[in-house]
N, C-alpha and C positions, 0 to 999 in steps of 0.2 A: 503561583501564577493562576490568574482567573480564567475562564473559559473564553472570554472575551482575547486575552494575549494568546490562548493555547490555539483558537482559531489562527490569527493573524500568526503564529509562526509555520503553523501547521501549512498555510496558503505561501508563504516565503520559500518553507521549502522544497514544495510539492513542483513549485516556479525558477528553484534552482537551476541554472545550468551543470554548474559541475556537478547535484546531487541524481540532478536527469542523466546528466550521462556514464555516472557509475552505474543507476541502475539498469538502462538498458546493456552497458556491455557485462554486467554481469548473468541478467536476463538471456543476453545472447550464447555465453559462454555458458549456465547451465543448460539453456536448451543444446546445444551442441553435442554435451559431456551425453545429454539423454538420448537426442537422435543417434549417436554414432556409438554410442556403446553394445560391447556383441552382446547377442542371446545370451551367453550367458550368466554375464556381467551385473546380474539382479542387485548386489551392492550398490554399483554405481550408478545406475538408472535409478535406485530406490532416491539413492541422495541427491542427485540432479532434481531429479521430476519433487523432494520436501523443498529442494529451495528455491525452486519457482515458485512455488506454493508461498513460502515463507512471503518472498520477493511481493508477492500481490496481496497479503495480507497486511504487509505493513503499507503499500500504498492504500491500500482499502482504510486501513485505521486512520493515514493522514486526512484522507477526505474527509470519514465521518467528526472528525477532527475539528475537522477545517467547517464543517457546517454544521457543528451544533447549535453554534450562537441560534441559527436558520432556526434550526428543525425547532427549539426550547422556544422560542417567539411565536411559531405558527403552533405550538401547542396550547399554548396558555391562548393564545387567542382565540383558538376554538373552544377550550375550558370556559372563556370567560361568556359564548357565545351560548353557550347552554344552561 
């Protein structure tokens, strides 16, 4: 798969419904697990608070994903402008 298709699925599914709303009610659901866990439940706050982390790093990778084509065209065009 070229960069050019990894974009356009990257934006399909970034624009999903049902991919949107697995991630926010899982989003929801770790943060919950994090705010209501006791003092001293450090395990489960540890785990909550990686997979929100997780959760926004994989949205993060779809973006940059999703606009390489972008970023790879405005680069060579400054390359080519020097």
């Amino acid at each position: 798969m070229d960069a050019n298709e990894k974009a356009r699925r990257a934006k399909e599914i970034m624009e999903d419904e049902v991919f949107l709303s697995i991630f926010d009610d899982l989003d929801e659901r770790f943060t919950a697990d994090w705010r209501n866990s006791q003092p001293a439940d450090t395990q489960k706050r540890e785990t909550a608070w990686s997979a929100i982390r997780v959760l926004g790093d994989i949205k993060s990778r779809l973006h940059s994903m999703a606009n390489a084509p972008k970023v790879e065209a405005h680069n060579n065009r400054n390359a080519a402008k020097r």
